[in-house]
N, C-alpha and C positions, 0 to 999 in steps of 0.2 A: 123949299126949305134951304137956309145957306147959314150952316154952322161949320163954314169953312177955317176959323183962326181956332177951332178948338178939334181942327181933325187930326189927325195922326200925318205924319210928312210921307206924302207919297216916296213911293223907291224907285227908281229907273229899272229899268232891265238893259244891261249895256253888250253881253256879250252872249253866245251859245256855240256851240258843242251837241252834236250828238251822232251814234250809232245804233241804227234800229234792222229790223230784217230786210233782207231782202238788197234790190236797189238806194232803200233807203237808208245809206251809209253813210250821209252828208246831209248838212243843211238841203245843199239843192236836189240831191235826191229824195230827201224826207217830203221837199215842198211839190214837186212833180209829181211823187205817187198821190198826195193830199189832192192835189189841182184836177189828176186827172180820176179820182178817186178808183186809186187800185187796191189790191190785196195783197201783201207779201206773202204769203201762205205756200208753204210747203211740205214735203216729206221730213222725216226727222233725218237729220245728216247720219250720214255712217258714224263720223268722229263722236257725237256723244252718243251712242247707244244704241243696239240692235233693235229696232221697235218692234219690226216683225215679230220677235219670242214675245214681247210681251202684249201684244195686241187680243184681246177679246172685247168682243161686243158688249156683253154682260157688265154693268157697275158693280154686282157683287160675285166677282170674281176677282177672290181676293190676290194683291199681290198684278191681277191685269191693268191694261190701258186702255180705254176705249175704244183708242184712234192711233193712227201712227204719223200723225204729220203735226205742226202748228208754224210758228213764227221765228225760224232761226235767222242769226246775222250769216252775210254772205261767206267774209273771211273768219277762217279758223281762228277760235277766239285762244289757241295757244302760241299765234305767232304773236311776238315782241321785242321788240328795238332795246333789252334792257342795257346794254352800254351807255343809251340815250339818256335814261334815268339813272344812271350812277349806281345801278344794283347790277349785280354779278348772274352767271346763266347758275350759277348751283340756287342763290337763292331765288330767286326769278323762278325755275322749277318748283319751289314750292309755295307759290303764291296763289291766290284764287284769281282765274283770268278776269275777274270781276274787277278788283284792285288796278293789274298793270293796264286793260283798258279802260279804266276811267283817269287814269294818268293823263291817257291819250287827251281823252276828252277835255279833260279841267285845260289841257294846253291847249286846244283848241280854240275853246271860249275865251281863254283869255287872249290867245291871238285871232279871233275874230272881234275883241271889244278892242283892239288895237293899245295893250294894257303894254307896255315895256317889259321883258322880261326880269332886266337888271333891275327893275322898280319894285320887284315885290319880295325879294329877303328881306326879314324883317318887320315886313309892311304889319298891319292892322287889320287882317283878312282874313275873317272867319269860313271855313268850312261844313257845310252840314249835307249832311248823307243820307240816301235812303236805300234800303235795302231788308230784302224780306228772304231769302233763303240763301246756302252756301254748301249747294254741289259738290261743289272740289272739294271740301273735307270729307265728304263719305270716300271719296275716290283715294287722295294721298293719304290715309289712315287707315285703313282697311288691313292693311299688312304691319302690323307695328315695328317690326324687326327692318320695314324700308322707307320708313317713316321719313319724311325731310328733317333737317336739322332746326329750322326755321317754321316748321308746321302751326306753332301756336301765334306767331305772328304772321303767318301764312294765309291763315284761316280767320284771325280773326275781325269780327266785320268791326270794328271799331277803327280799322285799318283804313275801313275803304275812304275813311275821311282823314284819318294820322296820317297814312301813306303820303296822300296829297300836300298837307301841310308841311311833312317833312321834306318831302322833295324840291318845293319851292320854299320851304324855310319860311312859311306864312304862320305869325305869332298871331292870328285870333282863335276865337272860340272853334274846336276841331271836333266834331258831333256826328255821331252814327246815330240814326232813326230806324226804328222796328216798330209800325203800326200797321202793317201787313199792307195792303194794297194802296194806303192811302199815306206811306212813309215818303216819298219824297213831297207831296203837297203839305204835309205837316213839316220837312225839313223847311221847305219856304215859307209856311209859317215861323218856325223860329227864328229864321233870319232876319225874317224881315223887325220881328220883334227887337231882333240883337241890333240891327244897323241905326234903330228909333232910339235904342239906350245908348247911342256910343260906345257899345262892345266890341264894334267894329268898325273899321273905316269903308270897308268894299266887303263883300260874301259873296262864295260860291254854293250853288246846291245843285247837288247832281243825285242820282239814283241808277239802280245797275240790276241786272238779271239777267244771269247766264245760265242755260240748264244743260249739265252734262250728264245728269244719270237721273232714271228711273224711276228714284223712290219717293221724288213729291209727287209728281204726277202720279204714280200709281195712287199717294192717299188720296188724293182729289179725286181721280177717278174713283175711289171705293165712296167715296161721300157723295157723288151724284154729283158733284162742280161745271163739273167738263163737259161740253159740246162732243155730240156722236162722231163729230166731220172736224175736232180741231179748229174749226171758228169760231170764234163772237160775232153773232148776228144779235148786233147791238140794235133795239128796238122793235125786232122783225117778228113774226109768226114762230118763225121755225125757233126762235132761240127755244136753248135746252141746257145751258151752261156757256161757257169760258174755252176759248181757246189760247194756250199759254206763248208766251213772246217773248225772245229773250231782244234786250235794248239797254242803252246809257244811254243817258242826256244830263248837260250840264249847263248854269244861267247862272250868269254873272250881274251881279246888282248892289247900287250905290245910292244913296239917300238923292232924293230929284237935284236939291241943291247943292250935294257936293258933286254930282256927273254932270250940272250945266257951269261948275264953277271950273271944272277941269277940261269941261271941252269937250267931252263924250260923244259918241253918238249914243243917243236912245231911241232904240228900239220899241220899248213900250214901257208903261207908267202900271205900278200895282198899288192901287189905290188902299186895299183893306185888304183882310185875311182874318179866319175865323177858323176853332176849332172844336168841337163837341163830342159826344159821347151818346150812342140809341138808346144806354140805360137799359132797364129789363124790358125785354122783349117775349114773349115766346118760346125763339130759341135763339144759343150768342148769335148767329149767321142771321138769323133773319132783322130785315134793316127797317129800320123807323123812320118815317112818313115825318111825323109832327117834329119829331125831332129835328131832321135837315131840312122844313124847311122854317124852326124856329132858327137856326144857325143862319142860311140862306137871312133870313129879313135881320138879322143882328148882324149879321156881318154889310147891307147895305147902310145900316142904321149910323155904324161908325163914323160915315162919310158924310152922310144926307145926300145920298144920290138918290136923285127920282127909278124905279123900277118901269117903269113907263119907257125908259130911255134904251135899256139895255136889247141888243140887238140881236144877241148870241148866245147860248150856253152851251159850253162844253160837259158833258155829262161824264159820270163814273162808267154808264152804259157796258157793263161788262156780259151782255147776251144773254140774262137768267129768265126765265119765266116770269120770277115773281119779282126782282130787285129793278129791275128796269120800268114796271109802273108804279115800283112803289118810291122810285125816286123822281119818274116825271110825275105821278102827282105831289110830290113837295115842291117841284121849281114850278107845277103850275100854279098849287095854294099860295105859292110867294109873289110872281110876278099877272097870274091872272088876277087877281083881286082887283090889284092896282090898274089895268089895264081897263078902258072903256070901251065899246062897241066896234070904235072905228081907228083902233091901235093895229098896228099890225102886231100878231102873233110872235112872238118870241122863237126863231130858230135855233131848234138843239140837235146835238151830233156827237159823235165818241170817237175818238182815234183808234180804240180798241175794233173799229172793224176794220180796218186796215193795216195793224202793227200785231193786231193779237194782246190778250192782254198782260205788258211787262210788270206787272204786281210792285214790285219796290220801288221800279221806274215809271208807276205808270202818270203819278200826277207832276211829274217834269216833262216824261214827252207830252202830255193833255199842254202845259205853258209851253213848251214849243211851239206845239200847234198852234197855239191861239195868238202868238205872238208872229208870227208868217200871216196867219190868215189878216192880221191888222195892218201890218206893215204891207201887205198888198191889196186890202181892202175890198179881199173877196172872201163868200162864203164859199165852202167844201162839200161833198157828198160825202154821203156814208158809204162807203164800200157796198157794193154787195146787194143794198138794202131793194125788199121787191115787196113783202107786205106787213102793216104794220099790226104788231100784238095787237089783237084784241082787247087786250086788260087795258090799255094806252088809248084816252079818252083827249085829244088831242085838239079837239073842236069846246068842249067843255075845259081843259083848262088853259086853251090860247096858247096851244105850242105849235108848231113845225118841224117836223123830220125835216132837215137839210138834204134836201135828194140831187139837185144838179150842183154844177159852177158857177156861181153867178157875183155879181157884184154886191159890195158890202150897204146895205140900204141909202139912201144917199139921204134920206130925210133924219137921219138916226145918228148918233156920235158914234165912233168907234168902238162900242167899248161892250166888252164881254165877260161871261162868270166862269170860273172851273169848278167842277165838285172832285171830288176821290172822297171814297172812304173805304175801311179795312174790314175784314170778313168779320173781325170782334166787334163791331160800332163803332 
């Protein structure tokens, strides 16, 4: 099928940024733990909250946590450079460290897409944010009477994208995304939408989650979410929920034809994007099958890519019981159909078993990922991974757990899917 002069203009992916736990504090850190498939996985730091007081076994004890460890960043996320950013230490103290590091980040990306700095006041470059909780307002409001003077711009998430725009003086569209898990993958849907209308000349999307107190995690642990041990054991027996992560990641991206008309390096091409909704289900939380994987076959439909061709999927795989086969059977109903006898099997994997999973961040760091594993044209293991769910019919719908390091199939194009989606649908 070649309905290429009526496809939509691919987007470059030209630059990245990111901080996630552990060692993977960089690009080349994020890519080493990926290669050598590790876990960041830790104790909860002293700095955000005593876990001990609140640790019980029990999901309905109420007010408890199940576990006392998950996926923190190495460095304390209250140190910051704000002379650097032209913001003061009074207000900088009452900002959400979510904000001043993705500052970081966004200047990263764009000094790894090798973008001019002086080039971009003024410039045509949209921002769009993902982000699903904000900590530090439970924390600097709690006492009103010490309240920061700056607290409503402090706190608010709309920031985590104005901030950016303002600081590099970037006049495109400046966009905060709230669709819980699967908010920065829908910020890159927007974008990409915006940079196809000429809203923008270049966009960034980045996503953030930092956890310093207690009280989301405790609801998730009262809702049964959370993994007993703090991990996402993405695809495996033992899942039993989510282990939480806090990470930034940020991707810089230009219409294919204006980053080869300027020189760029690209990194990797985003061919399509797609968004949906599970509709009534059961219950909001429980996710829809037919649903993703009608979005899955609409979203390859925009291009005319053969599904036959695709090598990799990057899954939501957030370690639940039920949502991990109920989403490998939609990327199987999508890509096994199409697949014949003697196709190789479609390799799927989730970064949530190695990051834990960053909910607002999670569908940037998944294009990070997938955007390293291309550029070096090997597949990943899954962290961790020793046996696979039961409910996960793997041979029936012509999937593969990615379990070793290995090279990117060589009979195969480069080219790989992501999912995220949000605990609503």
């Amino acid at each position: 099928m070649d309905n290429t002069s009526s496809c939509p203009e691919p987007i470059a992916v030209i630059g990245l940024g990111c901080r996630f736990a552990g060692q993977a504090a960089s690009l080349d850190g994020f890519w080493e733990m990926l290669r050598d498939g590790r876990k960041e996985h830790g104790p909860v730091p002293a700095s955000r909250y005593q876990a001990a007081a609140w640790k019980h076994p029990s999901h309905e004890r109420k007010g408890a946590i199940n576990h006392d460890s998950g996926f923190f960043l190495e460095e304390d996320p209250a140190r910051f450079d704000a002379p650097f950013f032209s913001i003061t230490a009074k207000e900088a103290a009452g900002m959400d460290p979510a904000q001043r590091l993705l500052l970081e980040v966004a200047y990263e990306a764009f000094e790894n897409a090798g973008v001019p700095m002086e080039s971009l006041p003024g410039s045509s470059t949209g921002v769009y944010s993902g982000c699903m909780t904000n900590d530090y307002e439970l924390l600097s409001t709690r006492d009103i009477m010490d309240m920061p003077h700056n607290s409503a711009t402090g706190n608010g998430r709309t920031m985590l994208a104005n901030r950016i725009s303002w600081f590099f003086d970037l006049r495109g569209p400046s966009i905060m995304m709230d669709t819980a898990c699967s908010s920065s993958l829908t910020a890159l849907h927007l974008a990409t939408q915006a940079l196809r209308a000429g809203e923008c000349r270049m966009a960034l999307v980045c996503g953030a989650s930092i956890i310093l107190h207690p009280n989301f995690t405790q609801r998730l642990s009262y809702m049964h979410m959370l993994s007993a041990d703090g991990i996402s054991h993405s695809f495996d027996s033992r899942a039993n929920g989510y282990g939480r992560g806090e990470g930034l990641g940020a991707v810089l991206l230009k219409p294919l034809s204006q980053a080869m008309a300027d020189g760029d390096v690209i990194r990797a091409i985003v061919r399509a994007t797609g968004a949906n909704q599970d509709g009534r289900t059961p219950g909001i939380t429980m996710p829809n099958a037919e649903a993703q994987a009608d979005l899955i076959q609409a979203t390859y439909r925009q291009v005319g890519l053969s599904m036959r061709e695709t090598a990799y999927f990057e899954a939501h795989g957030t370690g639940t019981a039920l949502g991990d086969p109920t989403e490998l059977s939609a990327i199987g109903a999508s890509f096994g159909q199409e697949r014949i006898p003697t196709d190789e099997p479609v390799y799927v994997g989730s970064v949530k078993s190695n990051i834990g999973h960053t909910e607002g961040a999670a569908g940037v760091a998944s294009l990070i990922k997938v955007v390293l594993c291309l550029e070096k044209a090997t597949l990943v293991p899954n962290a961790g991974f020793v046996t696979l769910n039961p409910k996960i019919q793997t041979e029936k719908w012509r999937l593969r757990l990615s379990d070793i390091t290995q090279s990117w199939p060589s009979h195969l194009p480069q080219r790989a899917s992501i999912n995220s989606f949000g605990f609503g649908g």
